[in-house]
N, C-alpha and C positions, 0 to 999 in steps of 0.2 A: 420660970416665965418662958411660955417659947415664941418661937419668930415673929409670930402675927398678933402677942400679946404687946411683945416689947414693943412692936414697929405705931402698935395703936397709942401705948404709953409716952411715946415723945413725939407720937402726933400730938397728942389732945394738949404737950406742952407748949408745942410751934400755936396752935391755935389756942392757947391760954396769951400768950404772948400778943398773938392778933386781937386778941380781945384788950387787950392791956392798954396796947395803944393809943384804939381807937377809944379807949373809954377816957384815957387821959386827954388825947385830942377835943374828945364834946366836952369833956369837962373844965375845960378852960386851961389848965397847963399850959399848952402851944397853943390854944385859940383865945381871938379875941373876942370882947361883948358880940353876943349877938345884933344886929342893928335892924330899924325898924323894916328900912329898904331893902332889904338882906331875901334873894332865896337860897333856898341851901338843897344841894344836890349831894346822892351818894350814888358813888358806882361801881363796882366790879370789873376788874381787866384779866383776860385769862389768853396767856400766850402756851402756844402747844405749837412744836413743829412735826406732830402727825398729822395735822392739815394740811400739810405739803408733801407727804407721803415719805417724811424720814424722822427717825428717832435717834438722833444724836446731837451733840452741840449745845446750843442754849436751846430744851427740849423742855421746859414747862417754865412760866411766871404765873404767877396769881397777887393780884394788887386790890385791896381795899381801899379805898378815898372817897373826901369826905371834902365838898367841894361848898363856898361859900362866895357869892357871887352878888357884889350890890348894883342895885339898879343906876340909870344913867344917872349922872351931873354927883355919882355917891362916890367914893373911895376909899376903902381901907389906910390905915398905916401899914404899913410893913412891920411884920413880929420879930420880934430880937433873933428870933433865928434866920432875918435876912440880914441881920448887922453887917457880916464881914461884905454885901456888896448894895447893900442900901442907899451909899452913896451914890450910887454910881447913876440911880435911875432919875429921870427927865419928869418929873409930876407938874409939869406946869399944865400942860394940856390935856391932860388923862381928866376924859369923861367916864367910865370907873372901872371897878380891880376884882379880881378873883380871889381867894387863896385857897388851895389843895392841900390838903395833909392826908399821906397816904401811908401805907403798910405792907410791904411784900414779899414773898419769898422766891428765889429764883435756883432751877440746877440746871448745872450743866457737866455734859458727860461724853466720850468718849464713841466711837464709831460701833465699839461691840461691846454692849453692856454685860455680855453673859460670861465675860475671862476676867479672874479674879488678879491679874497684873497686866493690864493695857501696856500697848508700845510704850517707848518712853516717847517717843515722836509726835502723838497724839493730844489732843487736849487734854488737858485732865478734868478729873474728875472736882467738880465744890459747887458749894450751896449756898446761898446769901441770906441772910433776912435784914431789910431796909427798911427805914423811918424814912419820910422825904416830906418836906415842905417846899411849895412853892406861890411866889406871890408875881402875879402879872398884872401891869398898869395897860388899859388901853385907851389909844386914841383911837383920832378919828381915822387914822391909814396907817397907824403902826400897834407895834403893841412889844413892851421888854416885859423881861422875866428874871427873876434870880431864885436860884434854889441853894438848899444843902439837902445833903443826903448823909445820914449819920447810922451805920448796920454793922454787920458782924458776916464775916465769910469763914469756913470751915465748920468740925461736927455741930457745936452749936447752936449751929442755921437750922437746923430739924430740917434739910434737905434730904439725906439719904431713908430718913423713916418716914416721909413724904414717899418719896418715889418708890422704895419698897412696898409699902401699905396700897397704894394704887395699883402696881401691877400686879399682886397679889389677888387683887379685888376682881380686876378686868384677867387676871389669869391671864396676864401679859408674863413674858421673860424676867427672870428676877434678876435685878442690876449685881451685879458678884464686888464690883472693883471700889467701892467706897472708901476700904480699908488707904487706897491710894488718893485720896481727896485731901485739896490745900486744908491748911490746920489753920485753928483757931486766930485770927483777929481780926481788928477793929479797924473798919476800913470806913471813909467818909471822901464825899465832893460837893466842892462850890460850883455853880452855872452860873453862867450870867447868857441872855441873847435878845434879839430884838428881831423883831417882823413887821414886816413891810408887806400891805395891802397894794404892789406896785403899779396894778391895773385891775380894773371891772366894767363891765358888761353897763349901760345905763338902764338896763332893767333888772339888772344885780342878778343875772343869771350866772353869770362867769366870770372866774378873776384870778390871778397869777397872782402866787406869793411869795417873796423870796424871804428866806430868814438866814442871820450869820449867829454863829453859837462858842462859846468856850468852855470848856469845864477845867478844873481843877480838883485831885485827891488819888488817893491811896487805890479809890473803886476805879476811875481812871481818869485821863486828862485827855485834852483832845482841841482844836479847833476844825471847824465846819461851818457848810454853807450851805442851804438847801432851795428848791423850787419844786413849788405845789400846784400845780394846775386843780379846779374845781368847777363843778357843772352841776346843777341845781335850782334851786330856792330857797331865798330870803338866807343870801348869804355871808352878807353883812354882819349879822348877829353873831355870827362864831366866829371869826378869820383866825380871833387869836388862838383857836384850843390846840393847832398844831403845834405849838411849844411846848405841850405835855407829853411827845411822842419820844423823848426822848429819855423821859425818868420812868418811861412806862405809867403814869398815871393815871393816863387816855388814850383814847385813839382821838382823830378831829372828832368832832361833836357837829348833830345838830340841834336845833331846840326847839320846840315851839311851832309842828307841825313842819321845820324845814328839813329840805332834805339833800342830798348831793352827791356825786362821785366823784373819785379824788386821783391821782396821779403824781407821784413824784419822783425825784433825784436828792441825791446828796453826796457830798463829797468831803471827807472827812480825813484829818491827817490825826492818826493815833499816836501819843508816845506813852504811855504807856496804860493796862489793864489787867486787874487780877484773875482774870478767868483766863489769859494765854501768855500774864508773864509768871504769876504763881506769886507766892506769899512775898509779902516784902519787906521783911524784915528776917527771914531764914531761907535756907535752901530748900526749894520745893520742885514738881514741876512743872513744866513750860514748856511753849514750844517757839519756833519762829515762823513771824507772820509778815505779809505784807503792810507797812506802817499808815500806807496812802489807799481810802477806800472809798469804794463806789456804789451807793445803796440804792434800790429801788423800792417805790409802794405805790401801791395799787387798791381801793378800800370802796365802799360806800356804808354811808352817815345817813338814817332814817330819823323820824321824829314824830311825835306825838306829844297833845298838849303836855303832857308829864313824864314821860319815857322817852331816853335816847338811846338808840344802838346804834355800831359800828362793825362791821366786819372788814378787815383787811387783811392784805398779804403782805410781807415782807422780806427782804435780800437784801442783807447791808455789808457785805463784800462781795460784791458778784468777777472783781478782778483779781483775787485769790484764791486761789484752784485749792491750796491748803485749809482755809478754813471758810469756805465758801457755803459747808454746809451747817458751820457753827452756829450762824446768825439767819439761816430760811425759817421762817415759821410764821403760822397765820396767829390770828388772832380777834377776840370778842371783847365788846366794852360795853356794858347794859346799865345806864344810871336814869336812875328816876329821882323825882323833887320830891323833895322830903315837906 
């Protein structure tokens, strides 16, 4: 079997696996009944940091989801796969709820993909494939969310036959260093957050949003705080989709012929992450980074009765110089109504 055979043969298994999920997800497994009020959105997220003119760091995602959204005064229960934080949410006044179930692969790699043993100094090399669920209640000015995210990092992840097969294709640089990529396991995180619609415009043209967030798991843990400025129409209808920016499941959304441009901050204290602490349960490697960080995005949200897109930019440590270029990368979100 040679290179470009092998690298097709455990693509076609990463994308057997895509397929898996999602077929379990429509099929009821992790979703609930369909409901009469119910529309249902599917979309595509594709992160690439050669839209900011660098190939290193977290340099490709691709996410599948599969979005279920009831109409006003309707709301979901929360799926057993919100149990561990389903307490915690506030449904007295939730006029209604979303739920996301998505599918993704992520790599991430090192500053010179083409030497087959990277600094030890450097990021290393690994590759994810993630299951995520998430269920968001909203009101009338806020909106909480709880997720899990249940995946697997190292060979596995069909990352490195991912990224080989691609640049093979575009007759890019073939990545050499994978052989040095975190090893196989089972990595998972709980979220929990809430948003705050804390001001708008009375013709809903513009509105500031702050959100406070926490995560828990093995993928990483974290608390943060963010503010979103937006500029647009009919902006009411989405406030909450900026809670999905962080599982990667979406960018903000808009829907329904609305549309906006978007501006933010965040501020996040890390303790710890498998992409720059390395495996957690063996010796692998890692490197060291700044814990306390500073993210910027910058995006616009278009819309049409059935189609939404999103284009954005991203820099979510722009105050360490060491991994500053791990996390820059733009990014695409295209979902239409099923």
């Amino acid at each position: 079997m040679t290179g470009l055979e092998e690298n097709k043969h455990y693509c076609r298994i990463t994308f057997m696996f895509y397929r898996l999920c999602c077929l379990l997800a429509l099929a009821g497994l992790v979703v609930a009944p369909l409901h009469a009020k119910e529309s249902n959105w599917f979309a595509v997220t594709v992160d690439n940091d050669l839209l900011v003119g660098v190939d290193n760091g977290y340099t490709n995602g691709i996410y599948f989801s599969w979005f279920e959204v009831r109409d006003q005064n309707e709301r979901h229960v929360p799926h057993w796969l919100a149990t561990p934080l389903s307490w915690s949410l506030d449904m007295e006044n939730v006029k209604t709820s979303l739920q996301v179930y998505s599918v993704g692969q992520t790599m991430v790699t090192p500053e010179d993909i083409t030497i087959e043993t990277p600094p030890i100094n450097e990021i290393p090399y690994s590759g994810t494939l993630l299951f995520n669920y998430t269920y968001i209640a909203v009101a009338e000015t806020h909106a909480d969310s709880i997720g899990t995210v249940i995946g697997i990092v190292g060979p596995s992840s069909g990352a490195e036959a991912t990224q080989k097969w691609v640049h093979e294709l575009m007759d890019g640089d073939e990545p050499k260093g994978w052989d040095t990529q975190l090893q196989d396991e089972i990595v998972f995180q709980f979220s929990r957050a809430r948003l705050w619609r804390s001001w708008s415009a009375s013709d809903d043209h513009m509105d500031l949003l702050v959100l406070g967030e926490a995560g828990l798991g093995t993928l990483s843990s974290f608390v943060a705080s963010a503010m979103l400025f937006r500029f647009g129409e009919d902006l009411s209808r989405t406030f909450a989709t900026p809670l999905l920016i962080n599982t990667r499941s979406a960018n903000p959304a808009a829907i329904k012929g609305g549309w906006y441009f978007f501006a933010g901050v965040r501020f996040e204290y890390l303790f710890n992450a498998i992409y720059t602490d390395g495996n957690t349960y063996r010796d692998s490697r890692s490197i060291d980074y700044d814990q306390s960080q500073i993210g910027l995005t910058t995006g616009l949200a278009y819309s049409w009765e059935n189609v939404s897109i999103t284009l954005a930019l991203y820099e979510s440590n722009i105050s360490d110089e060491a991994t500053r270029d791990i996390t820059r990368f733009g990014t695409l979100t295209i979902g239409w109504r099923c």
